[in-house]
Backbone as CSV, one residue per row, in Angstrom:
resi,resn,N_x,N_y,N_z,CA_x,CA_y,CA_z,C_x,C_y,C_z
1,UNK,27.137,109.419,101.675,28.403,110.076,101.736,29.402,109.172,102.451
2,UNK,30.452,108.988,101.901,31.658,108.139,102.325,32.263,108.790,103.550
3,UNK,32.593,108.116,104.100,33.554,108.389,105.760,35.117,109.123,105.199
4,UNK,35.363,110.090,105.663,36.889,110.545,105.483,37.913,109.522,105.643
5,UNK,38.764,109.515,105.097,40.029,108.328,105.180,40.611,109.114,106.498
6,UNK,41.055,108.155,106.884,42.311,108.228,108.158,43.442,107.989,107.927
7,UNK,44.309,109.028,109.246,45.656,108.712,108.684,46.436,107.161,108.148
8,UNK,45.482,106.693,109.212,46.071,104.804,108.559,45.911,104.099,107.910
9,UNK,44.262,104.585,106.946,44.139,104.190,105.696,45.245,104.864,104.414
10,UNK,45.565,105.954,104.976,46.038,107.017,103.843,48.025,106.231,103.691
11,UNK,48.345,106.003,105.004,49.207,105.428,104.675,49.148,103.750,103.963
12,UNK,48.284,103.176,104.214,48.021,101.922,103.250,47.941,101.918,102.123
13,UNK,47.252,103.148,101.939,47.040,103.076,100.044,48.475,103.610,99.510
14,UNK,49.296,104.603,100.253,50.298,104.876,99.964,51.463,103.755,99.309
15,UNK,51.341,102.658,100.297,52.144,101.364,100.574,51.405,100.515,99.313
16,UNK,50.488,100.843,98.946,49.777,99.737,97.708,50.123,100.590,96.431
17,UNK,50.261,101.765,96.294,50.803,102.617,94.903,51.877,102.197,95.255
18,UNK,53.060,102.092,95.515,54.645,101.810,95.534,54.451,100.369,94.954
19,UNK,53.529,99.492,95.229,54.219,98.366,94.686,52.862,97.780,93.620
20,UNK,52.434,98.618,93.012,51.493,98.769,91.740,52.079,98.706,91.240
21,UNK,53.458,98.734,90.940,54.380,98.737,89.483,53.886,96.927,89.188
22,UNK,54.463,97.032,88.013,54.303,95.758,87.631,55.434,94.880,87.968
23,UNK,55.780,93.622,88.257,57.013,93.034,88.750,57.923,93.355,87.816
24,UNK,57.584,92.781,86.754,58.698,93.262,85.738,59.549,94.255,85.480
25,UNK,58.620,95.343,85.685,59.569,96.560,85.901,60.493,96.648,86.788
26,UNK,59.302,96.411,87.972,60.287,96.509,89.216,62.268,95.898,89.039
27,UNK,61.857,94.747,88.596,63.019,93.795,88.791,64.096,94.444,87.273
28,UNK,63.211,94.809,86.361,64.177,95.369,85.169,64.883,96.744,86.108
29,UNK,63.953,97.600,87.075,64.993,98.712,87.108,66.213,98.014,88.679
30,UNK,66.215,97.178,89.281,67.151,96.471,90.134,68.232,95.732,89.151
31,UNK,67.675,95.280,87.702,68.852,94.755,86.929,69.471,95.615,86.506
32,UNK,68.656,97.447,85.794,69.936,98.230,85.823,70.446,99.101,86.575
33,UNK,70.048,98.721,87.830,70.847,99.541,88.987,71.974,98.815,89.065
34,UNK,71.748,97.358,89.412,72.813,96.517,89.631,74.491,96.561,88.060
35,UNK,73.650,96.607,86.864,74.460,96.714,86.261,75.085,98.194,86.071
36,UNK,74.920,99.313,86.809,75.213,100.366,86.546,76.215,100.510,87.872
37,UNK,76.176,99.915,89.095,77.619,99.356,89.746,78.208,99.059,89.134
38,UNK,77.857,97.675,88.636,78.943,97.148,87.899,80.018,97.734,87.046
39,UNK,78.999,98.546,85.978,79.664,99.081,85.061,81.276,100.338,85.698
40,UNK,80.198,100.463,87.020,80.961,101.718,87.580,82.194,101.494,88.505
41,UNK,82.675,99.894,89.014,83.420,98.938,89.568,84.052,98.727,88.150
42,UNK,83.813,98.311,87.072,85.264,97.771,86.201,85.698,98.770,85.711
43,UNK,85.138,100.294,85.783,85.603,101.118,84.723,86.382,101.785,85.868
44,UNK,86.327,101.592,87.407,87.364,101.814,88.163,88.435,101.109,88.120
45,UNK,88.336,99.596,88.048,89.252,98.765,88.025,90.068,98.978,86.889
46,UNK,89.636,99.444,85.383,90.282,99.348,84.175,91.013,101.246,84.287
47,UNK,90.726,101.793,85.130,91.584,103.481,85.502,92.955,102.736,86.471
48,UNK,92.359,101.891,87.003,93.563,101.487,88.234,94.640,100.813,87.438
49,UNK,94.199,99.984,86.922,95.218,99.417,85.609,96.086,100.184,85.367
50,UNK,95.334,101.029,84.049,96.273,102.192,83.789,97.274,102.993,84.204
51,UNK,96.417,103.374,85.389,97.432,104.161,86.510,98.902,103.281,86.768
52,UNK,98.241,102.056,86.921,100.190,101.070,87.094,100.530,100.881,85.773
53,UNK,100.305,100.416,85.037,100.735,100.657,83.911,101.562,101.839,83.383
54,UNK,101.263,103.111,83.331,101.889,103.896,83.241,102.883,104.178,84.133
55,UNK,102.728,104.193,85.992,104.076,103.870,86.728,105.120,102.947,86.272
56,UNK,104.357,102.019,86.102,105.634,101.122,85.378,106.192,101.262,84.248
57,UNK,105.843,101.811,83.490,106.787,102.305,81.936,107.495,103.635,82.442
58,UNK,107.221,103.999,83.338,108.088,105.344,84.396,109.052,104.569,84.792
59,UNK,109.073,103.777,85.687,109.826,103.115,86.438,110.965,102.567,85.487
60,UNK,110.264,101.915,84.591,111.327,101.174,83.502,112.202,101.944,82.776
61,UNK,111.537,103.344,81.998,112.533,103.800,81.527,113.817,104.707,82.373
62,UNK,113.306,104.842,83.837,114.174,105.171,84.719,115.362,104.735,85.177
63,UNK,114.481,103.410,85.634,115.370,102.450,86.420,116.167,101.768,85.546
64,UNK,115.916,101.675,84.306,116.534,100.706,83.062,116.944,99.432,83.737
65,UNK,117.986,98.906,83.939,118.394,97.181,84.141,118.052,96.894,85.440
66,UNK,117.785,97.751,86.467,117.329,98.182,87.708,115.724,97.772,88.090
67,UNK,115.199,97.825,87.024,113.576,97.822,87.226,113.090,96.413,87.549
68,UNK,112.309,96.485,88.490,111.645,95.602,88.887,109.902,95.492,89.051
69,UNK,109.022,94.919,88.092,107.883,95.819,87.674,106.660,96.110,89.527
70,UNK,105.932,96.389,89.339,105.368,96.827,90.928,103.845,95.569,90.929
71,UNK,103.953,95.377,91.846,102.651,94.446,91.643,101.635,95.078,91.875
72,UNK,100.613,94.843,91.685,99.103,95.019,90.976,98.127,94.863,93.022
73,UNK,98.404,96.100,93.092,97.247,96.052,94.457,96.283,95.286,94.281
74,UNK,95.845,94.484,95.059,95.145,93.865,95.069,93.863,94.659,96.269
75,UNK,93.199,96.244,96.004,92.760,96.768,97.055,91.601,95.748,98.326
76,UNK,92.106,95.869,99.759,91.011,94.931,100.440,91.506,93.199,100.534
77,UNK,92.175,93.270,99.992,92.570,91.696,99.600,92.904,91.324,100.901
78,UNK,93.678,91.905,101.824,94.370,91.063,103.153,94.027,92.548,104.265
79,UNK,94.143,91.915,105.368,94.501,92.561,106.390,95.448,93.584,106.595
80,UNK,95.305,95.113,106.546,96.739,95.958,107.360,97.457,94.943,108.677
81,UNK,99.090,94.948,108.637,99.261,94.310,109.548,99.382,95.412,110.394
82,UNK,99.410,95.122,111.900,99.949,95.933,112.598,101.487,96.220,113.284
83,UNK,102.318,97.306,113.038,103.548,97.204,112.765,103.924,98.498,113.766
84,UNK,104.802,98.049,114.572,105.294,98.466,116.065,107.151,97.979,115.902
85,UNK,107.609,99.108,115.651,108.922,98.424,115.913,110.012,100.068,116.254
86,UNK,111.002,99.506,116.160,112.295,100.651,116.653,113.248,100.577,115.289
87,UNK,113.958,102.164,115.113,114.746,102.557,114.377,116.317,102.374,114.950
88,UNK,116.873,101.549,114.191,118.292,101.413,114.595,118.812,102.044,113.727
89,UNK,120.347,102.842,113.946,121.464,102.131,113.010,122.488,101.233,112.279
90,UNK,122.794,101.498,111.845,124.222,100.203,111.746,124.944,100.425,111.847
91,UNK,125.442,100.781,112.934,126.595,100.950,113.619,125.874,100.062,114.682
92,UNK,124.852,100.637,115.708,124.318,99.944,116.167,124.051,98.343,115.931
93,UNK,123.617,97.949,115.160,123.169,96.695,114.600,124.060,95.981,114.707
94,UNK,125.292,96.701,114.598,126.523,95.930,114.123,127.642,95.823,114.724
95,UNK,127.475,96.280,116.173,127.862,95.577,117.525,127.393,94.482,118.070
96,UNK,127.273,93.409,117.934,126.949,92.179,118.696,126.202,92.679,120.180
97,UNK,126.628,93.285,121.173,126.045,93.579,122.719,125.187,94.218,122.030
98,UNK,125.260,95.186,121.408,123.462,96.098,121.382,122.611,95.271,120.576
99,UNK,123.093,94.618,119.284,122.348,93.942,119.171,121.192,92.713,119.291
100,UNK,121.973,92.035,120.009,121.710,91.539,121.035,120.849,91.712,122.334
101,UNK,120.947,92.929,122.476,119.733,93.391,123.683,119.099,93.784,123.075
102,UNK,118.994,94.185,121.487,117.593,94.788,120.835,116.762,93.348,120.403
103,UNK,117.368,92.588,120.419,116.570,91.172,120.057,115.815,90.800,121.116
104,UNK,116.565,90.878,122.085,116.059,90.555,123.722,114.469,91.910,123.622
105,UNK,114.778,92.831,123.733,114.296,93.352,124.153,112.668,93.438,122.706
106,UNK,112.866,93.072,121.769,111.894,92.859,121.070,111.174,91.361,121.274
107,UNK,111.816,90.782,121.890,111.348,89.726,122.239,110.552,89.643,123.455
108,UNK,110.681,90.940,124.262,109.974,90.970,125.319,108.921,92.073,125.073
109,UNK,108.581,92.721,124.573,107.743,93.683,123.957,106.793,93.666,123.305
110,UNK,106.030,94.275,122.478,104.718,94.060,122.035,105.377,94.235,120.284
111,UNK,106.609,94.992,120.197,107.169,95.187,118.674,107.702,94.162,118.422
112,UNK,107.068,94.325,117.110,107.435,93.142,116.022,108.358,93.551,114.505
113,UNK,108.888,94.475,114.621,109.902,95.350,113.478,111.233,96.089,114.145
114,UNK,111.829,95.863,112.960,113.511,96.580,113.014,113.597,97.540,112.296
115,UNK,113.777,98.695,112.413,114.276,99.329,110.699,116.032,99.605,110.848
116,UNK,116.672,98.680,110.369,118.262,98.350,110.524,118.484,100.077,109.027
117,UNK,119.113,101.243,109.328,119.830,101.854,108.453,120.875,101.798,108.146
118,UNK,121.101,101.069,107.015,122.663,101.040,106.819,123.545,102.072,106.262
119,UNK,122.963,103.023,105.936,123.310,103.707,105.005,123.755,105.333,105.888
120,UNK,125.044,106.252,106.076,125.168,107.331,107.109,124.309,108.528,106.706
121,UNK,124.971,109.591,107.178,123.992,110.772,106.887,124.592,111.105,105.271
122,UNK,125.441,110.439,105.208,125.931,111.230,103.638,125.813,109.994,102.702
123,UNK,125.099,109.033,103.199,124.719,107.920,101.875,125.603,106.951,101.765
124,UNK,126.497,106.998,102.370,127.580,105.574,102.916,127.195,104.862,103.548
125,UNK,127.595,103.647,103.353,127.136,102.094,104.053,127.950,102.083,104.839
126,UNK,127.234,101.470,106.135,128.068,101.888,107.276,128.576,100.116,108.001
127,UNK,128.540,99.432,106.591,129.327,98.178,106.259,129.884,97.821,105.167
128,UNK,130.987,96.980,104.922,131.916,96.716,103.347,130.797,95.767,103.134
129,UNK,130.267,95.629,101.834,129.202,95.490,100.996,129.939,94.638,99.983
130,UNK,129.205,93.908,99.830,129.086,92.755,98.469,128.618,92.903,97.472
131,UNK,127.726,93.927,97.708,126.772,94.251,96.498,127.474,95.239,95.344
132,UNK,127.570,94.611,94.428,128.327,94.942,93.155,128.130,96.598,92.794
133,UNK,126.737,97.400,92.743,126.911,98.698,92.414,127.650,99.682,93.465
134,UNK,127.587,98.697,95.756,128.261,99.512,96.227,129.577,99.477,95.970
135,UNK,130.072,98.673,95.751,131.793,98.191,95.452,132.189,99.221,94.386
136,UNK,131.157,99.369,92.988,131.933,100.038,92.152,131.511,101.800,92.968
137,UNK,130.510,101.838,93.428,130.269,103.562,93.387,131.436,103.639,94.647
138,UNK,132.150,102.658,95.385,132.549,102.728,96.509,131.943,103.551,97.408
139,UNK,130.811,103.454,97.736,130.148,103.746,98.408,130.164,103.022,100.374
140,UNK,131.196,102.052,100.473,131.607,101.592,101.433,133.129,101.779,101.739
141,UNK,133.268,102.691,101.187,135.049,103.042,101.446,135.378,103.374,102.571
142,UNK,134.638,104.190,103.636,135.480,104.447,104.998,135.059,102.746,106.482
143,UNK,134.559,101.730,105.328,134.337,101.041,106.686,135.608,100.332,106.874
144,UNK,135.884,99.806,108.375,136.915,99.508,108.425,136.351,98.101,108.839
145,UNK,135.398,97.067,108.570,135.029,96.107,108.670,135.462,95.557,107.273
146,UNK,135.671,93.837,107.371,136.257,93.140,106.311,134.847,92.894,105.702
147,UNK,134.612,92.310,105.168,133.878,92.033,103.800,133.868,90.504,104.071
148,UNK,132.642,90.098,104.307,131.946,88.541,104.276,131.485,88.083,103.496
């Protein structure tokens, strides 16, 4: 009569059925695991496409002479930067002394951003503008600054 197996034989034989497969198999079902990522990575990549693709024929027929097409995320590609800064206006901005101490004072600080608004609470530029669509919408009509 044979001796009872022990728990530490029982786990050995366990460990010798798992890799009784034949290699071949083994390695055929790792080639279609691997290709079943794959498959499941381009058929994300070829939805992401689409998705801009279709923004951009939005955009275009919107924006018409305006459009400028959107570039193609590149997801993971670079670093988030890290972005620390203060909200001005322009009015602000556009005093020399404050401006001036906001430079100073970003220069001494850990912020590295401006957000300059040029634009008031009612959508006026709160400078005379060069830019050809503000000139015609006159959209800079109450500034009393000259035009550079």
């Amino acid at each position: 009569m044979a001796a009872p197996i022990t728990a530490e034989q029982r786990k050995s034989i366990n460990v010798v059925k798992i890799y009784e497969k034949p290699k071949e198999e083994f390695v055929n079902k790792l080639f279609e695991e691997k290709q079943a990522i794959n498959d499941a990575k381009r058929d994300k990549e070829i939805e992401r496409r689409n998705e801009w693709n279709q923004k951009n024929e939005v955009l275009k027929e919107t924006l018409k002479e305006y459009y400028v097409p959107l570039p193609l995320d590149k997801q993971n590609s670079f670093d988030v930067p890290v972005v620390k800064g203060i909200y001005v206006t322009g009015n602000t901005a556009g005093t020399p002394k404050y401006f001036n101490h906001l430079i100073d004072f970003l220069d001494r600080s850990e912020l590295n951003a401006m957000v300059i608004d040029v634009k008031d609470d009612n959508g006026l530029m709160t400078y005379k503008s060069n830019i050809e669509i503000v000139e015609s919408a006159e959209a800079d009509r109450y500034c009393t600054h000259a035009r550079h």
